[in-house]
KEFIVEX-661519 format. One record per residue (C-alpha): x, z, y. Coordinates in Angstrom, 3 decimals. Example, Ala and Ser with C-alpha at 12.3 -4.5 7.8 and 13.67 -1.06 7.14 Angstrom:
// residues 2
[[12.300,7.800,-4.500]],
[[13.670,7.140,-1.060]],
***
This chain:
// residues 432
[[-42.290,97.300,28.676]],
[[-43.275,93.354,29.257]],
[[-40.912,93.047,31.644]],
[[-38.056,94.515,29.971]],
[[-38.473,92.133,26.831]],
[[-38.694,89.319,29.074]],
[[-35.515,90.107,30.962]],
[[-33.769,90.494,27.427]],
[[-34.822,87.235,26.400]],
[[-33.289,85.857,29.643]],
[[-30.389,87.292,29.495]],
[[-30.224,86.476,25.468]],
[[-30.974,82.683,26.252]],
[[-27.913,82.627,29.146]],
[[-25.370,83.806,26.823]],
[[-25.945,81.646,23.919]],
[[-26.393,78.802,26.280]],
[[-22.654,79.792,28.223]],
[[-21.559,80.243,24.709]],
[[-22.543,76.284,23.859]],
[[-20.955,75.234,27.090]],
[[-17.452,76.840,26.905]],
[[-17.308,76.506,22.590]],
[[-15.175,74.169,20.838]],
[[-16.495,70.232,20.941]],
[[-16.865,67.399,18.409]],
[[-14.729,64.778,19.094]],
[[-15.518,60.950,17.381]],
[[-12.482,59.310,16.445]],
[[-12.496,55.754,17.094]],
[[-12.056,53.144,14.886]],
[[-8.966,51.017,14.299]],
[[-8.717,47.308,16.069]],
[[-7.367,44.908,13.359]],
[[-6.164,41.806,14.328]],
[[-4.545,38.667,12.336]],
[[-1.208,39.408,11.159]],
[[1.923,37.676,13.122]],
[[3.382,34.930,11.256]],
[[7.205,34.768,13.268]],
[[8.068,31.429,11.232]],
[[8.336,28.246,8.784]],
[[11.282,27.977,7.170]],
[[13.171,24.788,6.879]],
[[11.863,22.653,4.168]],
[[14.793,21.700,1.640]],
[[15.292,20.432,-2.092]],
[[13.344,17.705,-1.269]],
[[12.224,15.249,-4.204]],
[[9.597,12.861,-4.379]],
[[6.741,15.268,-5.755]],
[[8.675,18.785,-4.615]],
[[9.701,20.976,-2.006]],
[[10.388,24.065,-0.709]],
[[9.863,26.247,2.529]],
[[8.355,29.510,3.229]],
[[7.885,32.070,5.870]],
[[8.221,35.577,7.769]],
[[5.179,37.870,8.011]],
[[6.394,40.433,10.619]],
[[3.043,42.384,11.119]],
[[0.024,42.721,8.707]],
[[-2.075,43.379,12.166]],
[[-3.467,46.748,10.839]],
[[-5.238,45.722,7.250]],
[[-3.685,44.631,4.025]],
[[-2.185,40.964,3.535]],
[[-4.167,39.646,0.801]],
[[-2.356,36.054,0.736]],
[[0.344,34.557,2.303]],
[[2.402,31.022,1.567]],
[[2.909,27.765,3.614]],
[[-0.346,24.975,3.891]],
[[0.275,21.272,4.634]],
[[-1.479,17.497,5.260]],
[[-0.506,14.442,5.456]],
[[-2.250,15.157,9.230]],
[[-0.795,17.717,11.814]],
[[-2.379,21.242,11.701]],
[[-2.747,22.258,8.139]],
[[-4.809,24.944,7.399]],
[[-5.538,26.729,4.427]],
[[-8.471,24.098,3.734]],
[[-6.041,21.413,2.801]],
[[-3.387,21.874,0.238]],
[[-1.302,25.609,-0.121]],
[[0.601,27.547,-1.991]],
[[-0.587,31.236,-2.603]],
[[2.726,33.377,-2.647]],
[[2.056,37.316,-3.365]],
[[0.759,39.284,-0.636]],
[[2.382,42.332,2.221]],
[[4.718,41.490,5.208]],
[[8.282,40.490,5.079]],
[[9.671,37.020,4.067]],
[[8.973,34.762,1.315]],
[[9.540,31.870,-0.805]],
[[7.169,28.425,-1.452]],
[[7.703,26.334,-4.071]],
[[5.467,23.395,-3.279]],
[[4.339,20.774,-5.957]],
[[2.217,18.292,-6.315]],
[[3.599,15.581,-3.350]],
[[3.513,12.037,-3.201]],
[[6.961,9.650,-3.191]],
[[7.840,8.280,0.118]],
[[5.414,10.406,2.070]],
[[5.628,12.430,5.581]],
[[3.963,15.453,5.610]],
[[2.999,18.357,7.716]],
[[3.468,22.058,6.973]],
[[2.905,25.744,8.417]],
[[3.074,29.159,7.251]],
[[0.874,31.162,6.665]],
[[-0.831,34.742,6.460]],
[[-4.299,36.400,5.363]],
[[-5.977,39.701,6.388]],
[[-9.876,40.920,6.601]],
[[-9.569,39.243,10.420]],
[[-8.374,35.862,9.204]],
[[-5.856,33.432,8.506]],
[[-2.880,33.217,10.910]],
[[-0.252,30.201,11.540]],
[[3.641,30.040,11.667]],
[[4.920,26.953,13.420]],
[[4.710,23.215,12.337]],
[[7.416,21.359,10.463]],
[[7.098,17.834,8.741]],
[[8.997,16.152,6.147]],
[[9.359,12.989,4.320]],
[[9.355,13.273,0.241]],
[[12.024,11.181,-1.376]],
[[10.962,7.583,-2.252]],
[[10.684,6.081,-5.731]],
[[13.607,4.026,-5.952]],
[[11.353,0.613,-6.889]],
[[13.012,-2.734,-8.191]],
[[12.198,-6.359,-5.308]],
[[11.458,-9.432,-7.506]],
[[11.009,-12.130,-5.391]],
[[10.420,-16.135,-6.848]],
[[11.622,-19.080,-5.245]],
[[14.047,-22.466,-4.675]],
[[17.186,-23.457,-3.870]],
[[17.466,-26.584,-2.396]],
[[19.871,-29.426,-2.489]],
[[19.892,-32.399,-0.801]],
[[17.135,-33.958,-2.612]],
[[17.574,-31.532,-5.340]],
[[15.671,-28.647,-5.933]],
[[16.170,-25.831,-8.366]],
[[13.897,-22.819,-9.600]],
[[15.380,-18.554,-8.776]],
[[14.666,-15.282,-8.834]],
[[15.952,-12.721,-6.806]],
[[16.254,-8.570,-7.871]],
[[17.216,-6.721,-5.015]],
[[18.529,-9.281,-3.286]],
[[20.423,-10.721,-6.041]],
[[19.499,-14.474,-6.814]],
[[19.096,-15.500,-10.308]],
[[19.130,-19.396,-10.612]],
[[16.558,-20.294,-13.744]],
[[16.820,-22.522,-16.526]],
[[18.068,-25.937,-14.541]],
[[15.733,-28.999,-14.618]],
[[17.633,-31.992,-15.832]],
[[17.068,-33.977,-12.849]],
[[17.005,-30.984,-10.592]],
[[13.018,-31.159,-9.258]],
[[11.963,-27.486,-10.368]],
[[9.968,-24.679,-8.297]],
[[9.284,-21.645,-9.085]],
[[5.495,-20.516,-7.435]],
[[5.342,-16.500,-7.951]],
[[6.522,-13.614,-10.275]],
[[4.765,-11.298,-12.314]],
[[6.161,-8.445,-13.940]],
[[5.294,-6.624,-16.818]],
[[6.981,-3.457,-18.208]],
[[10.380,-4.751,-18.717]],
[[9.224,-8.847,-18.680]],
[[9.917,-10.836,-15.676]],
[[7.281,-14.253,-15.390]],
[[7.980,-16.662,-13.196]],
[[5.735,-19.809,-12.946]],
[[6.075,-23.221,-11.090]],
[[7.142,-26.310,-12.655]],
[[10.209,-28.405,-14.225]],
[[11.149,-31.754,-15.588]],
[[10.957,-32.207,-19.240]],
[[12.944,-35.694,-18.606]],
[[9.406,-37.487,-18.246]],
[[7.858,-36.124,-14.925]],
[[6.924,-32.525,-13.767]],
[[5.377,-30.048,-16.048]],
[[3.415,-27.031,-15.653]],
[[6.210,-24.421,-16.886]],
[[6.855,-20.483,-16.900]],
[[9.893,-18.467,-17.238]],
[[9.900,-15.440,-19.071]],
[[13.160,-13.471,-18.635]],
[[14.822,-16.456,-17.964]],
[[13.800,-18.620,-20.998]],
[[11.392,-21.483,-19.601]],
[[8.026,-22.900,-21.577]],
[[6.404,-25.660,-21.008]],
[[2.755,-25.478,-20.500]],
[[0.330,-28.800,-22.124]],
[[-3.121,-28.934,-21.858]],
[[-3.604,-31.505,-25.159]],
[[-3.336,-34.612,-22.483]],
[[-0.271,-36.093,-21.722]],
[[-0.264,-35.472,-17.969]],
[[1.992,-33.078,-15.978]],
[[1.092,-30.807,-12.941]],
[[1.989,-27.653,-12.043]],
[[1.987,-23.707,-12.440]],
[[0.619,-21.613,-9.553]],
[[0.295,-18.037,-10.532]],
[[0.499,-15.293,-13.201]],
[[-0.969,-11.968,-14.478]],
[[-0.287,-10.028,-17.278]],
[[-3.174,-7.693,-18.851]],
[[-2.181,-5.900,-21.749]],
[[-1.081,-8.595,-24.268]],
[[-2.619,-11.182,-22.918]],
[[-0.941,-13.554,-20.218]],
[[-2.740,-15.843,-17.813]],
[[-1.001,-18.368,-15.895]],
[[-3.236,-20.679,-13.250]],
[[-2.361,-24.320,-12.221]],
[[-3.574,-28.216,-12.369]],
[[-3.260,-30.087,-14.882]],
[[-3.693,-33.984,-15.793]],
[[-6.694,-34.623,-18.265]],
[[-9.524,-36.532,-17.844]],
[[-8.785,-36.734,-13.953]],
[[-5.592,-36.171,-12.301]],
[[-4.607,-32.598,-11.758]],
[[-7.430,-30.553,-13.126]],
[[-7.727,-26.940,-12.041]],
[[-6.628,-25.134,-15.364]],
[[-6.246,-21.594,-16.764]],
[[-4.314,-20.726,-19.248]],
[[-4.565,-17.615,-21.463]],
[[-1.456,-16.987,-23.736]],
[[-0.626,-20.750,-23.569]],
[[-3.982,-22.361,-24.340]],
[[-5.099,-24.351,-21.251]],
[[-9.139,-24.293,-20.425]],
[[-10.098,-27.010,-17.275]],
[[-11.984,-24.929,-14.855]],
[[-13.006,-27.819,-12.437]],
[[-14.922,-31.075,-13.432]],
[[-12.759,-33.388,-11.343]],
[[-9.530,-33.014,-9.004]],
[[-8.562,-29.316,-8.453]],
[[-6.363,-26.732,-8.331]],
[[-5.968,-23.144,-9.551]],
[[-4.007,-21.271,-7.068]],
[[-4.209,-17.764,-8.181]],
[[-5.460,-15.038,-10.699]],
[[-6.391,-11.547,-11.368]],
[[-7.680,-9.728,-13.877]],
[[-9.717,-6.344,-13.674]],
[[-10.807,-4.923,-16.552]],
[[-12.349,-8.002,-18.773]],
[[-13.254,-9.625,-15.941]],
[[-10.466,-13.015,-14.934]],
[[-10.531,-14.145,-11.014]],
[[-9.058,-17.231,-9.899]],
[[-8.754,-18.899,-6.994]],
[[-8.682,-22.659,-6.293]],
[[-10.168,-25.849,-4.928]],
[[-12.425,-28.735,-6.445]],
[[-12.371,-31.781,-3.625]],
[[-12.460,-30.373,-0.661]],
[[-14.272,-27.378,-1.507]],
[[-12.738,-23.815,-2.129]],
[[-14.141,-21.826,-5.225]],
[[-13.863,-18.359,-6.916]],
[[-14.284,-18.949,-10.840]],
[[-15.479,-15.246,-12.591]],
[[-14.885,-15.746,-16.193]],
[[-15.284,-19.275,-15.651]],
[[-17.825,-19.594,-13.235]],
[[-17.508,-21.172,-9.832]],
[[-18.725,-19.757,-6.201]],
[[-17.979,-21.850,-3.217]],
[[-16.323,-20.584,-0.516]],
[[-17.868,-23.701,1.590]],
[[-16.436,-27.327,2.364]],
[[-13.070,-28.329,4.152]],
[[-11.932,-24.341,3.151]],
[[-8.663,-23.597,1.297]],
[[-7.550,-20.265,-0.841]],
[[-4.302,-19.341,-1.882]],
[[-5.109,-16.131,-3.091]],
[[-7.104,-13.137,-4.865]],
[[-7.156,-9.911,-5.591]],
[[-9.334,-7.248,-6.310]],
[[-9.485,-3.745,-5.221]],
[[-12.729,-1.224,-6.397]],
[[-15.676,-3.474,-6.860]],
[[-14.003,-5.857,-4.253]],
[[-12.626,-9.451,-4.275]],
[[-10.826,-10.387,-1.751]],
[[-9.190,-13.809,-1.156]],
[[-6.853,-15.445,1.395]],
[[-6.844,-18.890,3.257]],
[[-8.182,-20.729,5.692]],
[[-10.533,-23.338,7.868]],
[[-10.540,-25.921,10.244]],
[[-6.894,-24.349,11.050]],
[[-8.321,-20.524,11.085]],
[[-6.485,-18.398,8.993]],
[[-9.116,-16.221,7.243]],
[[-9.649,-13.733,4.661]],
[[-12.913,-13.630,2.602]],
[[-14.210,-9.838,0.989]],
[[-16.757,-10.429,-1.399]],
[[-17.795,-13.920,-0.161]],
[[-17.778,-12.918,3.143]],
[[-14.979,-14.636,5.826]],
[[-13.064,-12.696,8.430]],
[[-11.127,-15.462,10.935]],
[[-7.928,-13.678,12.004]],
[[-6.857,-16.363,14.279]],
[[-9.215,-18.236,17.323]],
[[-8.169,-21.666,16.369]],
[[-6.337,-22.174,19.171]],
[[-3.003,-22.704,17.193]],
[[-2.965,-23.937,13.497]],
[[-2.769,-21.010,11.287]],
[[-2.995,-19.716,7.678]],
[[-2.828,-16.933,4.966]],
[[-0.774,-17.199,1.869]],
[[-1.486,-13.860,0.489]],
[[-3.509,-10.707,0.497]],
[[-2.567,-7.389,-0.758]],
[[-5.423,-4.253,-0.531]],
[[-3.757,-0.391,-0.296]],
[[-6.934,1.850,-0.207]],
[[-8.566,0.732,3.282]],
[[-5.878,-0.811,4.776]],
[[-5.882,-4.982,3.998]],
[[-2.721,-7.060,4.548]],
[[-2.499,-10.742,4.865]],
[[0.803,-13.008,5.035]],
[[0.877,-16.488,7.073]],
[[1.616,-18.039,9.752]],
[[0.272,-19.463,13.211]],
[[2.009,-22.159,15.166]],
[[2.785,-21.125,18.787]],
[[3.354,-23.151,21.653]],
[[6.531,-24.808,21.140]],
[[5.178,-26.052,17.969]],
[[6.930,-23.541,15.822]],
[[5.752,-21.866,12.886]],
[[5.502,-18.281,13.579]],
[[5.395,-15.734,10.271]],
[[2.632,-12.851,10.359]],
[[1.363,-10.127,9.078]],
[[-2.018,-8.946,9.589]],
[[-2.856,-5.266,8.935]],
[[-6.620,-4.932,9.445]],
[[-7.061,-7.936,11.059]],
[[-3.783,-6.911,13.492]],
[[-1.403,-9.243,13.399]],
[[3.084,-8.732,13.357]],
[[5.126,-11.466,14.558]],
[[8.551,-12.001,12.590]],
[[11.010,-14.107,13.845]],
[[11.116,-14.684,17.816]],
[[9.397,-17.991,17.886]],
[[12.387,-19.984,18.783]],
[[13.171,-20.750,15.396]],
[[9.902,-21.608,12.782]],
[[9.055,-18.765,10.314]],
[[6.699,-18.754,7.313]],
[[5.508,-15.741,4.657]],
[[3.707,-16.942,1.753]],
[[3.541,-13.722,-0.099]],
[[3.146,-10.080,0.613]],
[[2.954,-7.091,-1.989]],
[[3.269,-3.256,-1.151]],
[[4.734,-0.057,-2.365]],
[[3.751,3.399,-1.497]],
[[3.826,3.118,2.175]],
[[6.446,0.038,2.180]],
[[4.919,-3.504,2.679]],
[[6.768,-6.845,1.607]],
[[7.027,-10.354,2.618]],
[[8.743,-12.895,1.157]],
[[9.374,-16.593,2.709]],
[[11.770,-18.370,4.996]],
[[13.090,-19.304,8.521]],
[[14.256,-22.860,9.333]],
[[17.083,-23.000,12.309]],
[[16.727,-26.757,12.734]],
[[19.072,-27.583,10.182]],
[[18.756,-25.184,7.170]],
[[16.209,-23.471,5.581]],
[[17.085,-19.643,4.797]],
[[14.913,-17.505,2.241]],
[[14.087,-14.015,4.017]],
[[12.895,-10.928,2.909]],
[[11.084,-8.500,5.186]],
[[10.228,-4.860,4.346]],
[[8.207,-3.092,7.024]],
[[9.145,-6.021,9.550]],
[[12.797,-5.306,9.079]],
[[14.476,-8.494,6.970]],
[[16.256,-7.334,3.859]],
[[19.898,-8.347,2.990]],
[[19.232,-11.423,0.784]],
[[21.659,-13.591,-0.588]],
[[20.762,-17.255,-0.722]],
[[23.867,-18.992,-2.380]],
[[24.860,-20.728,0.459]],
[[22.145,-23.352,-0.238]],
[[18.721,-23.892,1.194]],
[[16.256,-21.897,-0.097]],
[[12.772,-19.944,0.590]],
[[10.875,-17.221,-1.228]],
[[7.392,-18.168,-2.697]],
[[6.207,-15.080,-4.294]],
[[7.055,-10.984,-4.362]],
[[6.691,-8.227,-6.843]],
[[7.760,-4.868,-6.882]],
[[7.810,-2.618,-9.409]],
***
C-alpha cells in the first residue's frame, strides 16, 4: 500500500512538471529606445531689420517621445544652443515658423534649429546673418586752408559746411559735439582784434571772454542736459590760462600757463584734460592730478568707473586708465595719440608714429594693436576717433607733398569726403 502511494505521487509530480514545460510562456516586452528627434534643417533667415528676423525649421522625426519645444537658438558666437537666446515655437514634428526679436543693429549673428524630447535637445544646421545697421549721421570738424588763410567747416556725411567766416580768414574749428538736433563746434576766430576762444552752434558763432581782455582758444565740448561745457586757454592773469567754461562763464583751472584740451562729463562729475608747464593734469570738478612731467594729453573719456586719457611721453604714444600709463609705441619712432574712444572692453586710440622715411604714419590702436592707414609713402595723421555699433571712425588728413587732403576712415576704409578743392584736414568726429 506504501508503495503504491509513492508511485502515484511520482507519476502525479511528472505530469504536472511535463505540463509546466510544454504550457504557454510569459513573454517581457521590451521597452522602447527613444532617441533625440531629427532636426532635417534651418531655414533661410529673411525680413531682416535691425532688431528682427525670421527663420525656422523642419522636425522630421520626434525620435519616439513627444516634442515638447521646438524653434531656432542663436549667439553672437557659433554653436547656439538653447542656453543662449531662442524662440519657443509650439511643439510636434513637421515645419515651422520663428519670428525672432530682440537683435542688435549692425550685428552678425549665428543661428540653428532646433528640437526637444525627454532625450534632449537636437540641432538643425548653422546659418549667420547680419541685422540691418542704424543708418547714423558723420559730423566731422575741421579747416580749409588757403594760402595763408584759414577758415573753420563742418562736414555731414561727407558734405562740407564752411562756418561763419573770420574777417581776416585765421579761424579753426577743434571738435564737434552734438546734441539732439544741435551741432557745436569749437575752435577759434578773429573778432578784428586777435584770436578768440569761439563756438558754433548750428552755424551761428559766439565768442567766448573770460572778463580779461586776452584771446586764446577753444579745444573741446560736451553737452549734459542743459548745460554746455566748452574747454580751452584763455589770457588772464598769465597768458593762456587753462579755462572751463560752463554755459559761457569761464572758471581758470590752472594757476599759470595751461591748456584745457578736453572734457567729459559723467553724471555730476566734469573731466578735463590739459597741461600746466610742462606737466599733464586731470582736473575732477576742479581738482588737478598729475599725469607726471614732460607728459602731454589730448584727451578723456570715461567709461564705468573708468577715466581714460590719451597722449604721450618722451615721443611714446600712451594711453593712461585711471592714472595708470600704457606705452603703445617703443620709442623708437616719434609717436602720439589724439584720441581715445572705450566700446565695452575693447579701447581705441588715434595717432600717429613716424616711420623711417620720416613720414607721419596714421594709426589706430585696438587694445594696444595698432592699424596703419596710408602706405607710408605719403605722411598721414588721425586726431580723432569715435565709434558706432561695431563701426569705428577716424577723422584727419594725408599730405602728398604739396596739398593737404582731409580723410575720413571708417573701419580702415577712407570715406568719400569732399574737401572743396582747398586744403583741408579733419580735427574732430561725432556720430550720431
Amino acid at each position: 500500500m506504501k508503495m503504491n502511494l509513492t508511485l502515484v505521487t511520482v507519476i502525479a509530480l511528472l505530469f504536472f512538471a511535463g505540463c509546466s514545460k510544454s504550457g504557454p510562456s510569459n513573454p517581457i516586452t521590451p521597452t522602447p529606445v527613444v532617441t533625440v528627434p531629427v532636426v532635417s534643417g534651418t531655414t533661410a533667415v529673411s525680413a531682416v531689420t535691425g532688431t528682427t528676423a525670421v527663420s525656422g525649421g523642419n522636425i522630421t522625426a520626434d525620435g519616439g517621445a513627444a516634442i515638447t519645444a521646438r524653434g531656432v537658438c542663436w549667439n553672437t558666437t557659433t554653436n547656439p544652443t538653447v542656453a543662449n537666446f531662442k524662440t519657443v515655437d509650439g511643439s510636434g514634428t513637421g515645419a515651422f515658423t520663428s519670428n525672432i526679436t530682440g537683435l542688435s543693429a549692425g550685428t552678425v549673428y549665428y543661428l540653428r534649429s532646433y528640437a526637444t524630447n525627454s532625450a534632449g535637445t537636437a540641432y538643425g544646421s548653422e546659418v549667420s546673418f547680419t541685422t540691418t545697421a542704424t543708418p547714423v549721421d558723420v559730423y566731422a570738424s575741421g579747416v580749409f586752408m588757403n594760402g595763408n588763410s584759414s577758415a573753420p567747416a563742418v562736414w555731414k556725411n561727407g558734405i562740407p559746411t564752411a562756418l561763419t567766416p573770420a574777417p581776416t580768414g585765421t579761424g579753426s574749428a577743434h571738435s564737434v559735439f552734438v546734441s539732439g538736433n544741435d551741432v557745436y563746434v569749437v575752435g577759434y576766430d578773429h573778432n578784428g582784434l586777435g584770436h578768440m576762444p569761439a563756438f558754433w552752434k548750428n552755424g551761428v558763432r559766439t565768442f567766448l571772454t573770460n572778463g580779461f581782455s586776452g584771446g586764446g582758444m577753444a579745444w573741446s565740448a560736451y553737452v549734459s542736459g542743459t548745460d554746455v561745457y566748452i574747454v580751452g586757454n584763455s589770457s588772464g592773469q598769465v597768458s593762456n590760462m587753462a579755462t572751463i567754461w560752463k554755459n559761457g562763464v569761464a572758471t581758470f583751472l590752472s594757476t599759470g600757463t595751461g591748456s584745457a584740451a578736453s572734457v567729459y562729463v559723467s553724471g555730476t562729475d566734469v573731466y578735463v584734460a590739459g597741461s600746466e608747464g610742462t606737466e599733464a593734469k586731470i582736473w575732477k570738478n576742479g581738482v588737478a592730478t598729475s599725469l607726471g612731467v614732460n607728459t602731454s594729453i589730448d584727451w578723456i573719456t570715461v567709461s564705468g568707473n573708468d577715466v581714460y586719457a590719451a597722449g604721450g611721453q618722451g615721443g611714446i604714444a600712451k594711453v593712461w586708465k585711471n592714472g595708470v600709463p600704457t606705452s603703445l609705441t617703443n620709442g623708437s619712432f616719434n609717436a602720439y595719440v589724439y584720441s581715445v574712444y572705450v566700446s565695452g572692453t575693447d579701447v581705441y586710440a588715434a595717432g600717429f608714429e613716424n616711420n623711417a622715411n620720416n613720414k607721419t604714419v596714421a594709426k589706430v590702436w585696438k587694445n594696444g594693436v595698432p592699424t596703419s592707414l596710408g602706405d607710408g609713402n605719403t605722411s598721414t595723421r588721425v586726431y580723432s576717433v569715435y565709434g558706432s555699433g561695431t563701426d569705428i571712425y577716424v577723422g584727419g588728413y594725408e599730405y602728398d607733398g604739396t596739398k593737404y587732403i582731409a580723410k575720413l576712415w571708417k573701419n580702415a576704409e577712407l570715406v568719400p569726403l569732399q574737401n572743396s578743392g582747398n586744403d583741408a584736414y579733419i580735427t574732430g568726429i561725432f556720430v550720431k
